[in-house]
LOVODREN-339292 format. One record per residue: residue number from 1; chain; z, x, y of N, C-alpha, C in turn. Coordinates in nm, 3 decimals, m for minus. Each point is the difference from the previous one (the first is absolute). Layout:
<site><pos>NUM</pos><unit>A</unit><n_z>Z</n_z><n_x>X</n_x><n_y>Y</n_y><ca_z>Z</ca_z><ca_x>X</ca_x><ca_y>Y</ca_y><c_z>Z</c_z><c_x>X</c_x><c_y>Y</c_y></site>
...
END
This chain:
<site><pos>1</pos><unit>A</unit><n_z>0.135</n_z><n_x>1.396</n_x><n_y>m0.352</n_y><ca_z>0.044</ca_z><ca_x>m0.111</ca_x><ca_y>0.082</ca_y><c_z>m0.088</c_z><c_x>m0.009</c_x><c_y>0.125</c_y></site>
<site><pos>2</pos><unit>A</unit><n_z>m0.026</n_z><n_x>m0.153</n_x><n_y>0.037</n_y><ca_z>m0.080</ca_z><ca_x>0.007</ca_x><ca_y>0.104</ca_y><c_z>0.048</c_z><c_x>0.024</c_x><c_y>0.151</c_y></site>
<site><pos>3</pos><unit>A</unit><n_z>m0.057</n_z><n_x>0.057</n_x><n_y>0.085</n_y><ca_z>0.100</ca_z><ca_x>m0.013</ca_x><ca_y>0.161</ca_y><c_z>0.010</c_z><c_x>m0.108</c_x><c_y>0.014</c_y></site>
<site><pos>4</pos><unit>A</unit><n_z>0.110</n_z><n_x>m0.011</n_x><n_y>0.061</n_y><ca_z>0.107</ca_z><ca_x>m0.158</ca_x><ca_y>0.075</ca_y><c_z>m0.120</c_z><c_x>m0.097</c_x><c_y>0.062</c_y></site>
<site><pos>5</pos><unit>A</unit><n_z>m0.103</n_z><n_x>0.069</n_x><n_y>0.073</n_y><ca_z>m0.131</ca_z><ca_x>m0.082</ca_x><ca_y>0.088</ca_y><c_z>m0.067</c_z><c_x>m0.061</c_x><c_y>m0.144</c_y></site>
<site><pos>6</pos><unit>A</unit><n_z>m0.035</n_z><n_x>0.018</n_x><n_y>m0.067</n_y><ca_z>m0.058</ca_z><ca_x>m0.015</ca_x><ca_y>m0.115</ca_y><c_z>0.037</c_z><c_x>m0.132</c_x><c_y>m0.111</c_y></site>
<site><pos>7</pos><unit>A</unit><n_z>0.148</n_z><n_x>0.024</n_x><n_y>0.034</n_y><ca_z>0.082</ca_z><ca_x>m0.060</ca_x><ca_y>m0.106</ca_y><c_z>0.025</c_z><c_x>m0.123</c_x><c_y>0.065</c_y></site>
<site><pos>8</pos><unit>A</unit><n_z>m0.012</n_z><n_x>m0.030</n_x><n_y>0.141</n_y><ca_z>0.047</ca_z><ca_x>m0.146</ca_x><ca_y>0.058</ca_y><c_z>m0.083</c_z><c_x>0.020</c_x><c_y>0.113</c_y></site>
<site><pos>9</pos><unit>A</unit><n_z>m0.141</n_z><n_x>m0.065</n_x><n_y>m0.030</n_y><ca_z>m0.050</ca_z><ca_x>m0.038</ca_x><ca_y>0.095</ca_y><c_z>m0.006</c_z><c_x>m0.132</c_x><c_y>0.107</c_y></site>
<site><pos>10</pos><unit>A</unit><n_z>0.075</n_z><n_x>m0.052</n_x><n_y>m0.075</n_y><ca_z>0.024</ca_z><ca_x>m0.136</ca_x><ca_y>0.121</ca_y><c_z>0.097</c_z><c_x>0.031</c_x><c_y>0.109</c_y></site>
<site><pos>11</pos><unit>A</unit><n_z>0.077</n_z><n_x>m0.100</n_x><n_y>0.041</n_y><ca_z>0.065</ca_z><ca_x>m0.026</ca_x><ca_y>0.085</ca_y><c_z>0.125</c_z><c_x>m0.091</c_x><c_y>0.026</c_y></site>
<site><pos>12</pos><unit>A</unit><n_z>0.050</n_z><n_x>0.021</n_x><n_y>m0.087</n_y><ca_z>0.070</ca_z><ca_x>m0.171</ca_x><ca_y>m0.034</ca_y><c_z>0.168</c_z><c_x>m0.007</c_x><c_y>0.047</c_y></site>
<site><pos>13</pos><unit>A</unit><n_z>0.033</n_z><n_x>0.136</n_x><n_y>0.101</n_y><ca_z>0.112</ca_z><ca_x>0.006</ca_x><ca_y>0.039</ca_y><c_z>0.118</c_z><c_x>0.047</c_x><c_y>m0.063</c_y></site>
<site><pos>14</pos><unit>A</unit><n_z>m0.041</n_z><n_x>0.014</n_x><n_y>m0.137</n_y><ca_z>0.072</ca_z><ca_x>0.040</ca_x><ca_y>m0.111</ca_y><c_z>0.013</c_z><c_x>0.157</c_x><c_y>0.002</c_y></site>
<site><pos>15</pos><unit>A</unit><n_z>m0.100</n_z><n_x>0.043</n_x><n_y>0.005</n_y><ca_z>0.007</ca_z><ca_x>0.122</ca_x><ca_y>0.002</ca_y><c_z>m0.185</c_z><c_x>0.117</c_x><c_y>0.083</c_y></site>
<site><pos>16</pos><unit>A</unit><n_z>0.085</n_z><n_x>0.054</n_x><n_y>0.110</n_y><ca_z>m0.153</ca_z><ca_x>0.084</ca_x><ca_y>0.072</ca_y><c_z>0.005</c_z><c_x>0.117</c_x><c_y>m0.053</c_y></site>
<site><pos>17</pos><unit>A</unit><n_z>m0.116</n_z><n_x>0.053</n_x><n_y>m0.016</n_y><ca_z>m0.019</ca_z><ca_x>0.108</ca_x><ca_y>m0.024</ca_y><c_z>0.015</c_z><c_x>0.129</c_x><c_y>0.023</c_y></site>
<site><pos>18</pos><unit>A</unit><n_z>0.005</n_z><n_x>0.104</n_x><n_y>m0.051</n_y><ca_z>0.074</ca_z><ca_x>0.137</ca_x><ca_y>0.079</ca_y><c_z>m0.068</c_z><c_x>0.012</c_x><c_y>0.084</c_y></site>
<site><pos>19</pos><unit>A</unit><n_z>0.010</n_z><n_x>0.101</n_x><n_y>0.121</n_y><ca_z>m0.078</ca_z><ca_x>0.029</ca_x><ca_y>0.105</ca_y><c_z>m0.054</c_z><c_x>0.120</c_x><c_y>m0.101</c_y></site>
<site><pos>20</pos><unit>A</unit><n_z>m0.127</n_z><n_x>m0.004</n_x><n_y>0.063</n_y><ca_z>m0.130</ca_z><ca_x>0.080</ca_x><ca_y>m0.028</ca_y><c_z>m0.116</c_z><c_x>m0.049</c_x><c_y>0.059</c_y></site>
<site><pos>21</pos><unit>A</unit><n_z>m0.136</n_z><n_x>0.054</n_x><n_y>m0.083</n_y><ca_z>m0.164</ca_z><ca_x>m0.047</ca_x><ca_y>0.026</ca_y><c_z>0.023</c_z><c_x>m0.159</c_x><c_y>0.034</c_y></site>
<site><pos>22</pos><unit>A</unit><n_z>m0.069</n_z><n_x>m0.025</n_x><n_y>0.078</n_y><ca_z>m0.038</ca_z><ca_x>m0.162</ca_x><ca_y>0.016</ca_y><c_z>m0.166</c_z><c_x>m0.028</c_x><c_y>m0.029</c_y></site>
<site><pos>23</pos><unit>A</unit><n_z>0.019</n_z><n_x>m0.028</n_x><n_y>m0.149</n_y><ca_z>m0.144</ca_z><ca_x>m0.017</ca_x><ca_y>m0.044</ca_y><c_z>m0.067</c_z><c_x>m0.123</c_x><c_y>0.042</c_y></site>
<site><pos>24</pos><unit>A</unit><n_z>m0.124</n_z><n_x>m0.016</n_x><n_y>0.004</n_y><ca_z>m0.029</ca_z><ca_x>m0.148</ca_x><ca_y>0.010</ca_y><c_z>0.045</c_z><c_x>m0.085</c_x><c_y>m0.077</c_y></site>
<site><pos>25</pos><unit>A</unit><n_z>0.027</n_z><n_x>0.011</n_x><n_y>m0.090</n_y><ca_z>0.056</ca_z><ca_x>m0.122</ca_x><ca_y>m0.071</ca_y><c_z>0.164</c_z><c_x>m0.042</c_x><c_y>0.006</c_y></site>
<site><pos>26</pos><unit>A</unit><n_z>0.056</n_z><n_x>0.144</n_x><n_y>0.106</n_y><ca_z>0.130</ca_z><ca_x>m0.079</ca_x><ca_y>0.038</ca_y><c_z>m0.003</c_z><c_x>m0.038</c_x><c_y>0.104</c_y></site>
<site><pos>27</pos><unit>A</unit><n_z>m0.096</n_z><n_x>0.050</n_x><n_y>0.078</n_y><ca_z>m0.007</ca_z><ca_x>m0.075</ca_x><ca_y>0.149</ca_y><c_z>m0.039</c_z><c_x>m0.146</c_x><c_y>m0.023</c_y></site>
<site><pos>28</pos><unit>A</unit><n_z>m0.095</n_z><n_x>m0.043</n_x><n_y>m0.077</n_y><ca_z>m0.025</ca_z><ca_x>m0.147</ca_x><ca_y>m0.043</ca_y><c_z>0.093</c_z><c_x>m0.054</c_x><c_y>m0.045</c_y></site>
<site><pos>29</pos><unit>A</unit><n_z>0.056</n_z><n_x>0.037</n_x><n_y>m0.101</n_y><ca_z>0.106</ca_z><ca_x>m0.071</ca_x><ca_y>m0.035</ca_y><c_z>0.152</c_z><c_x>m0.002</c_x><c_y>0.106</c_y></site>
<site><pos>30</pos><unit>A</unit><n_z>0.025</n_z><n_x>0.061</n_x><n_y>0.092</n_y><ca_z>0.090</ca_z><ca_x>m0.030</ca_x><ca_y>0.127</ca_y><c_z>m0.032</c_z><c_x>m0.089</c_x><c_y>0.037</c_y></site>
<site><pos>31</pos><unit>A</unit><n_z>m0.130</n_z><n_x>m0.017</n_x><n_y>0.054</n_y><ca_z>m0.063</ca_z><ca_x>m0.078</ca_x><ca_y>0.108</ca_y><c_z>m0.017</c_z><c_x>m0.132</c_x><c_y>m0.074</c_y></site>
<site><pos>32</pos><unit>A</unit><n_z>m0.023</n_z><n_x>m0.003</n_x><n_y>m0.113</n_y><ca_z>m0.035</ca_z><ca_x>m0.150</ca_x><ca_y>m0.061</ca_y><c_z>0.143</c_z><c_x>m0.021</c_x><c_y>m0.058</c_y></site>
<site><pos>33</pos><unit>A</unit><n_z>0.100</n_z><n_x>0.028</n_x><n_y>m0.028</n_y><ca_z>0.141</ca_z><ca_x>m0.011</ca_x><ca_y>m0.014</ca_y><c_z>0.036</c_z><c_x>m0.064</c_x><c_y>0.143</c_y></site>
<site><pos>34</pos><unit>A</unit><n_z>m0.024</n_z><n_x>0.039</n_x><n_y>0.107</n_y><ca_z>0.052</ca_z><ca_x>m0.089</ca_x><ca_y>0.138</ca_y><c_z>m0.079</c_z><c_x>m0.119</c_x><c_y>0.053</c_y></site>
<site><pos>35</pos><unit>A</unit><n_z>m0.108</n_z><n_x>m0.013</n_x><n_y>m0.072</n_y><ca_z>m0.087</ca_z><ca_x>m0.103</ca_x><ca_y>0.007</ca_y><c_z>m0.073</c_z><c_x>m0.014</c_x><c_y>0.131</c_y></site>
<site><pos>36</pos><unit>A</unit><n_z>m0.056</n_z><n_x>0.154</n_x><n_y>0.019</n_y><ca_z>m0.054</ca_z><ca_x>0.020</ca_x><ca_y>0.139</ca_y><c_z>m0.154</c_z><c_x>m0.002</c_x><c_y>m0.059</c_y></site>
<site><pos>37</pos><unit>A</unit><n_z>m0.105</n_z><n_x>m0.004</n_x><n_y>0.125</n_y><ca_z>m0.105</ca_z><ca_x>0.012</ca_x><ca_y>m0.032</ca_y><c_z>m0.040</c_z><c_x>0.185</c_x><c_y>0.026</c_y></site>
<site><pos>38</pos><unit>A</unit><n_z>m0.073</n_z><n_x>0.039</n_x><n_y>0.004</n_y><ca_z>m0.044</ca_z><ca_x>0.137</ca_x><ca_y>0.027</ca_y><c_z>0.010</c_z><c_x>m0.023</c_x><c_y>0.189</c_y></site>
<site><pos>39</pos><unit>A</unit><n_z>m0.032</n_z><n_x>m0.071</n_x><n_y>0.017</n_y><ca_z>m0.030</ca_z><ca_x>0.004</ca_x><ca_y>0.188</ca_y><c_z>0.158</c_z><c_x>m0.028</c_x><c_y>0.033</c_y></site>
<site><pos>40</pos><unit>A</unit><n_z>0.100</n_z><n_x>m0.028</n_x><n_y>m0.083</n_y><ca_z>0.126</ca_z><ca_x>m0.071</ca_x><ca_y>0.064</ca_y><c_z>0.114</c_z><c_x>0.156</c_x><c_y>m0.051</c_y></site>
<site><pos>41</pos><unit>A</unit><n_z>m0.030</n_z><n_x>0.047</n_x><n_y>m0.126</n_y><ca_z>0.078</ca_z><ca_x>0.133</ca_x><ca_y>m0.044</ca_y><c_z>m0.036</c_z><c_x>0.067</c_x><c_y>0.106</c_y></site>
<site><pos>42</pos><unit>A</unit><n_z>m0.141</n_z><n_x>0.051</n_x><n_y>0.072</n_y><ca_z>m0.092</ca_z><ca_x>0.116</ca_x><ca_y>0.082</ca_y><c_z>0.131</c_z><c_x>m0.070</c_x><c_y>0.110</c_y></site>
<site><pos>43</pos><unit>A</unit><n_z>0.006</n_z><n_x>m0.097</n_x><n_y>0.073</n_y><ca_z>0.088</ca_z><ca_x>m0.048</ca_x><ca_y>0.062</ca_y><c_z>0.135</c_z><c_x>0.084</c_x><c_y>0.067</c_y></site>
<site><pos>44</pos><unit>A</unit><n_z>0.028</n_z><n_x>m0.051</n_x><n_y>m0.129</n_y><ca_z>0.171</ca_z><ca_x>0.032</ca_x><ca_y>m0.083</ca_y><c_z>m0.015</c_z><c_x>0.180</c_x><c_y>0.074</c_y></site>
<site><pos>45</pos><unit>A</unit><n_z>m0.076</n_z><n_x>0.023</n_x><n_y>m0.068</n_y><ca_z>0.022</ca_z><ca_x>0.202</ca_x><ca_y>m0.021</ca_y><c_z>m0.044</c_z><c_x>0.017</c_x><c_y>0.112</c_y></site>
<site><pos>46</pos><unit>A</unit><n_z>m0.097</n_z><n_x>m0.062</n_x><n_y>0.101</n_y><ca_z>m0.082</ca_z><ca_x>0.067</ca_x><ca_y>0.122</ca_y><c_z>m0.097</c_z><c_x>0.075</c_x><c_y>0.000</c_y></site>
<site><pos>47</pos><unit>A</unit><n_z>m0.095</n_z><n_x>m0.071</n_x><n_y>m0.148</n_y><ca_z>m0.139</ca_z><ca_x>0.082</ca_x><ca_y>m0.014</ca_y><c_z>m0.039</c_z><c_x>m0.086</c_x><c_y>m0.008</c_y></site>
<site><pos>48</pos><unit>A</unit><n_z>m0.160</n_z><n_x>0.031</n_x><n_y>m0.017</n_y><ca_z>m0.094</ca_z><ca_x>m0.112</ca_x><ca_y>0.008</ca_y><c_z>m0.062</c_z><c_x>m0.053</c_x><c_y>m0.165</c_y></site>
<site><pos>49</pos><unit>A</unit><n_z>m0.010</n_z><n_x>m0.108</n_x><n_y>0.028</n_y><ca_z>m0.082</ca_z><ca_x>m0.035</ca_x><ca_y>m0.143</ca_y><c_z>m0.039</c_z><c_x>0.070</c_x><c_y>m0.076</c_y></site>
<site><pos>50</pos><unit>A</unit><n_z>m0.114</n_z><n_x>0.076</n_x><n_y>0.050</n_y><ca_z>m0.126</ca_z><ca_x>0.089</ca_x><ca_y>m0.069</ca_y><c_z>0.131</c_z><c_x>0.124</c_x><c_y>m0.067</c_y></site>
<site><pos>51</pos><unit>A</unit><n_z>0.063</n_z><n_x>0.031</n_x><n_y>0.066</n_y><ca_z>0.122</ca_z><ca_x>0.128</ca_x><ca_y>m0.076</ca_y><c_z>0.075</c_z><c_x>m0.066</c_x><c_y>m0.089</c_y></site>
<site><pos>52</pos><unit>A</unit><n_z>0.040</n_z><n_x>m0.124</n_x><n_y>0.002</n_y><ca_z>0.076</ca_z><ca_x>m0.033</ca_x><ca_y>m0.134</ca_y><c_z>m0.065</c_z><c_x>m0.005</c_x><c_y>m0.093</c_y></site>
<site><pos>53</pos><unit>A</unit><n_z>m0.169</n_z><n_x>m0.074</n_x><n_y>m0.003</n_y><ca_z>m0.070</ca_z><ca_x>m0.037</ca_x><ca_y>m0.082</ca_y><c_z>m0.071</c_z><c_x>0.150</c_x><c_y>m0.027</c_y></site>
<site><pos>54</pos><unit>A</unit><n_z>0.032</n_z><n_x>0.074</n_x><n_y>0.030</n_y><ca_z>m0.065</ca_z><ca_x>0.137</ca_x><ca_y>m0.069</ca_y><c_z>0.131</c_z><c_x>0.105</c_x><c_y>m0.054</c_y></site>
<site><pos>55</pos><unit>A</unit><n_z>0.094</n_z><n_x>m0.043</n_x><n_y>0.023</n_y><ca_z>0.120</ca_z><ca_x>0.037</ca_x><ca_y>m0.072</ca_y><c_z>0.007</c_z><c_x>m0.092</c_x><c_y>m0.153</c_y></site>
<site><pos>56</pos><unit>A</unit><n_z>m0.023</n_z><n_x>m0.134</n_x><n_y>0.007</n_y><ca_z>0.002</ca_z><ca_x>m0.070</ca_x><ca_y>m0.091</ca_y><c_z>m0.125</c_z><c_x>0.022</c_x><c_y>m0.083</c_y></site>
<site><pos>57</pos><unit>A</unit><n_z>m0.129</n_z><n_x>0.049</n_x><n_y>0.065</n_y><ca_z>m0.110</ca_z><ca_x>0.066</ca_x><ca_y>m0.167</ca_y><c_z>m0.030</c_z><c_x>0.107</c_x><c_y>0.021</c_y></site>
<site><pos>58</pos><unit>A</unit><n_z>0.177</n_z><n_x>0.059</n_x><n_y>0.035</n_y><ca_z>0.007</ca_z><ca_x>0.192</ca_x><ca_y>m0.032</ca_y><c_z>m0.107</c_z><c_x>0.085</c_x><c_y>0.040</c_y></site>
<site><pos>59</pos><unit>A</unit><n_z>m0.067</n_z><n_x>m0.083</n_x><n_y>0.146</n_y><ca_z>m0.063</ca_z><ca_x>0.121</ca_x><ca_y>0.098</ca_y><c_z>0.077</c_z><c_x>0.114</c_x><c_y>0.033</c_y></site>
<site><pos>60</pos><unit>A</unit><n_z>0.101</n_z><n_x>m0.084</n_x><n_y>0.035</n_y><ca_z>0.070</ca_z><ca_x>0.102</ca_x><ca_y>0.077</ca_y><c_z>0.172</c_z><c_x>m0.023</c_x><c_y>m0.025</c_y></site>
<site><pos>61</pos><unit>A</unit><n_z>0.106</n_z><n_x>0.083</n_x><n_y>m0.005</n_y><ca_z>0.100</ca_z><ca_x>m0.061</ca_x><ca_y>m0.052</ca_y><c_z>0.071</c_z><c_x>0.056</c_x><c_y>0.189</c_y></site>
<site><pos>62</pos><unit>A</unit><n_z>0.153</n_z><n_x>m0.076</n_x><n_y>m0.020</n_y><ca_z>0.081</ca_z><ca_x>0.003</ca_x><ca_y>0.115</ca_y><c_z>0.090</c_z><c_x>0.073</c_x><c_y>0.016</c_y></site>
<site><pos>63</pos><unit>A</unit><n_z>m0.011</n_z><n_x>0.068</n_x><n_y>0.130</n_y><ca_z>0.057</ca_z><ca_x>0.119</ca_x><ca_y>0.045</ca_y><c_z>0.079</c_z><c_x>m0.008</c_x><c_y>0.110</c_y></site>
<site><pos>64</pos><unit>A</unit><n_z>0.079</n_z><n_x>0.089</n_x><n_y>0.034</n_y><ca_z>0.129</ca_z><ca_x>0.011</ca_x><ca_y>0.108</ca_y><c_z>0.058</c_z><c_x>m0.145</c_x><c_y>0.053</c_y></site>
<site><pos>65</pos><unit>A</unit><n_z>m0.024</n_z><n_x>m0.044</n_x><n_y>0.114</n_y><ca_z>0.130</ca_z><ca_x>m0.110</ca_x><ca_y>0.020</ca_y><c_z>m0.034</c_z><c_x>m0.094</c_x><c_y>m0.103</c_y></site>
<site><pos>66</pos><unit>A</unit><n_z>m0.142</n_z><n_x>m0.059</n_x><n_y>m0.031</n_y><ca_z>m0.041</ca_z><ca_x>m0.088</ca_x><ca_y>m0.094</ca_y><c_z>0.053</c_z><c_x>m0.009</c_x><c_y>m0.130</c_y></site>
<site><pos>67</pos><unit>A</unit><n_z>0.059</n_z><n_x>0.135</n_x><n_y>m0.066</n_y><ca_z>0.074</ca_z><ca_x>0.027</ca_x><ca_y>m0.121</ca_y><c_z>0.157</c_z><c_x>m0.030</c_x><c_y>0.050</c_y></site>
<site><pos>68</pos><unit>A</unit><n_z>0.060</n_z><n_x>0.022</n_x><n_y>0.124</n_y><ca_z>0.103</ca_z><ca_x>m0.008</ca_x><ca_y>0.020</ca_y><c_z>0.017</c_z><c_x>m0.170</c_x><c_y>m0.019</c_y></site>
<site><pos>69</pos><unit>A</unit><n_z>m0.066</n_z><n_x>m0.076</n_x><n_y>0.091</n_y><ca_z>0.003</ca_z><ca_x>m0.123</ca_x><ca_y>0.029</ca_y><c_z>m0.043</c_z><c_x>m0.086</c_x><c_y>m0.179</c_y></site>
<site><pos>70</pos><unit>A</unit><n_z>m0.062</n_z><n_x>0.048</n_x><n_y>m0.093</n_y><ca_z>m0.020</ca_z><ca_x>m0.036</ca_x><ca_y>m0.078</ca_y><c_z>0.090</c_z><c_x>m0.039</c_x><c_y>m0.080</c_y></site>
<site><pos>71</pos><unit>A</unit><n_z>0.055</n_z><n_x>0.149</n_x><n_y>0.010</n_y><ca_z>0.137</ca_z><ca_x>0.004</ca_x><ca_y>m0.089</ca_y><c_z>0.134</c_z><c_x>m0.069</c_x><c_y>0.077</c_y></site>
<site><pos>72</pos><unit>A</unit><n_z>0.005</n_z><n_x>m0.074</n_x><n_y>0.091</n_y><ca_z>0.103</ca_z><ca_x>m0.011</ca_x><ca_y>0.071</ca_y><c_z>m0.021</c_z><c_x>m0.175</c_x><c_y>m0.045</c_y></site>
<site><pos>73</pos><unit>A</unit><n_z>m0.167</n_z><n_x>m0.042</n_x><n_y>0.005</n_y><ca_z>0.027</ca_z><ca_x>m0.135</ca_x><ca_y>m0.047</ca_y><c_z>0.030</c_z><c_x>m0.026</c_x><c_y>m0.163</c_y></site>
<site><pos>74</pos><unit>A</unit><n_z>m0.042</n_z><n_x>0.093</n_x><n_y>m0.074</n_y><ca_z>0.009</ca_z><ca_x>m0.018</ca_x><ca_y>m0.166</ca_y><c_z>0.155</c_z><c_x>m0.020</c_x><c_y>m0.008</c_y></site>
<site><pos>75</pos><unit>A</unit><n_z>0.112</n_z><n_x>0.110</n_x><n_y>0.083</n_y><ca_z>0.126</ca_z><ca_x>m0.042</ca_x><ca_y>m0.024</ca_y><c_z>0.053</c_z><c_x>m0.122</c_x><c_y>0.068</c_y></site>
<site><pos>76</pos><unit>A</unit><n_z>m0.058</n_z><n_x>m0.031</n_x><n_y>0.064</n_y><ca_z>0.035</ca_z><ca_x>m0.161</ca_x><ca_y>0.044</ca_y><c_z>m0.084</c_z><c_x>m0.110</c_x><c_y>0.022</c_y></site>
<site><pos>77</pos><unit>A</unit><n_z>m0.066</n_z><n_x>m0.042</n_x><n_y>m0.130</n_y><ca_z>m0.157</ca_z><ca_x>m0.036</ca_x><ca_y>0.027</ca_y><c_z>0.051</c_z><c_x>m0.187</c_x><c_y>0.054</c_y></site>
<site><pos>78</pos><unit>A</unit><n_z>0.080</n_z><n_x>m0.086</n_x><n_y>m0.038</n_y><ca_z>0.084</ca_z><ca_x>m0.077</ca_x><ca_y>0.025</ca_y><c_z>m0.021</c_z><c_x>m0.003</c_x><c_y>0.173</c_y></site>
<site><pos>79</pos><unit>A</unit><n_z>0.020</n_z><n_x>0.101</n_x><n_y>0.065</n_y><ca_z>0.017</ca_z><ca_x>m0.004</ca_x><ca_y>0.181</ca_y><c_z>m0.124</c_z><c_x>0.000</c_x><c_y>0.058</c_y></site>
<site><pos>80</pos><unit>A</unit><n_z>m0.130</n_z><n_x>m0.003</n_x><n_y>m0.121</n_y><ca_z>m0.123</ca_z><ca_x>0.023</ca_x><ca_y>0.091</ca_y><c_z>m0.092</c_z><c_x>m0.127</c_x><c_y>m0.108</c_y></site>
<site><pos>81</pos><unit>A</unit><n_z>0.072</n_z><n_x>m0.061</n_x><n_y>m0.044</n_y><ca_z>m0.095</ca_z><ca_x>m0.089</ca_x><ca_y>m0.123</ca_y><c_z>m0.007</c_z><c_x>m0.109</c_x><c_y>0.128</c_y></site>
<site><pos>82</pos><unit>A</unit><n_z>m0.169</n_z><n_x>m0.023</n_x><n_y>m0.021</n_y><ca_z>m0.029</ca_z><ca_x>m0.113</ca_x><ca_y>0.061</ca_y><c_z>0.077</c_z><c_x>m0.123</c_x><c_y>0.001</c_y></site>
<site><pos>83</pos><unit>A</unit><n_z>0.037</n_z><n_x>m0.032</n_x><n_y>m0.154</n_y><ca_z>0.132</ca_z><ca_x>m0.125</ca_x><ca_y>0.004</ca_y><c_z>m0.106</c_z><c_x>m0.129</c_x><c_y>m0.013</c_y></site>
<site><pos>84</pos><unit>A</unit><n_z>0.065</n_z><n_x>m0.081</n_x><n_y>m0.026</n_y><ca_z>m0.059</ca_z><ca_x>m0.166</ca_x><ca_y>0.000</ca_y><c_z>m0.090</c_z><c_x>m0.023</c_x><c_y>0.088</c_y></site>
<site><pos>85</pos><unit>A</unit><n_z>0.000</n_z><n_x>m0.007</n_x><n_y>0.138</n_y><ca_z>m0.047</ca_z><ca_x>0.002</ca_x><ca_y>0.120</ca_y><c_z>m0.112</c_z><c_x>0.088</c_x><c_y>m0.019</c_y></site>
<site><pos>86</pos><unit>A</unit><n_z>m0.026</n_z><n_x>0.075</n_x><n_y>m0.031</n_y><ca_z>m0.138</ca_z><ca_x>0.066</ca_x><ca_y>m0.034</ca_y><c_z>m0.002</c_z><c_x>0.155</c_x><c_y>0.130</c_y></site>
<site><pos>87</pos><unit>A</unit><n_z>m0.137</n_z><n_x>0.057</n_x><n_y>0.017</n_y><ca_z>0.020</ca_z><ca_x>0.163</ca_x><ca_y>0.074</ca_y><c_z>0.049</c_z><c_x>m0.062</c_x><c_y>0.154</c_y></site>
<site><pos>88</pos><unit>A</unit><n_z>0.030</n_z><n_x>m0.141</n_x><n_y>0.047</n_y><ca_z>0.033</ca_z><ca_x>m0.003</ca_x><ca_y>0.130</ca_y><c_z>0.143</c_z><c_x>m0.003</c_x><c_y>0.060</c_y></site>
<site><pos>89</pos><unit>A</unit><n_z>0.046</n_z><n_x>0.015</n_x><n_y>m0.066</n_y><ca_z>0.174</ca_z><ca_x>m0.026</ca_x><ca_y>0.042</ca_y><c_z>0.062</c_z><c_x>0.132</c_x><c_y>0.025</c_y></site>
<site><pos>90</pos><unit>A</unit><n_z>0.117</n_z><n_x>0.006</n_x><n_y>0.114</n_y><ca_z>0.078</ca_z><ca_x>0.111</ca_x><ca_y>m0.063</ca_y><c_z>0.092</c_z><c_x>m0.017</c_x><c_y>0.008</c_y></site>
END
């Protein structure tokens, strides 16, 4: 059986993934599930561009508050989705 990250990589509110690794390809798929750009997620979390976008082609993966905060939006991805209005509203 595959791990839970593996098995549902989207985002669709239905169901997030267990807490664990935040691979690049679930950090992309969070971030493009809220319909943020890379400069508007870096935002969101309080890093900069260049760290999301090297989390997203698995330079480097995310560690301490960044894993906390990660996992805090996957369970409520709904409270941080850009929405209709696009990355400017809150």
């Amino acid at each position: 059986m595959q791990p839970m990250e593996e098995q549902c990589p989207s985002y669709d509110g239905r169901l997030a993934p267990a807490r664990g690794r935040w691979t690049a390809a679930r950090v992309s798929a969070l971030r493009t599930s809220l319909g943020l750009s890379q400069a508007g997620f870096a935002r969101l979390l309080g890093v900069r561009q260049q760290t999301v976008s090297e989390w997203e082609t698995g330079r480097y993966q995310p560690r301490g508050a960044s894993v906390r905060l990660l996992e805090m939006i996957a369970e409520e991805p709904a409270r941080y989705d850009a929405g209709p209005l696009g990355e400017g509203h809150s």
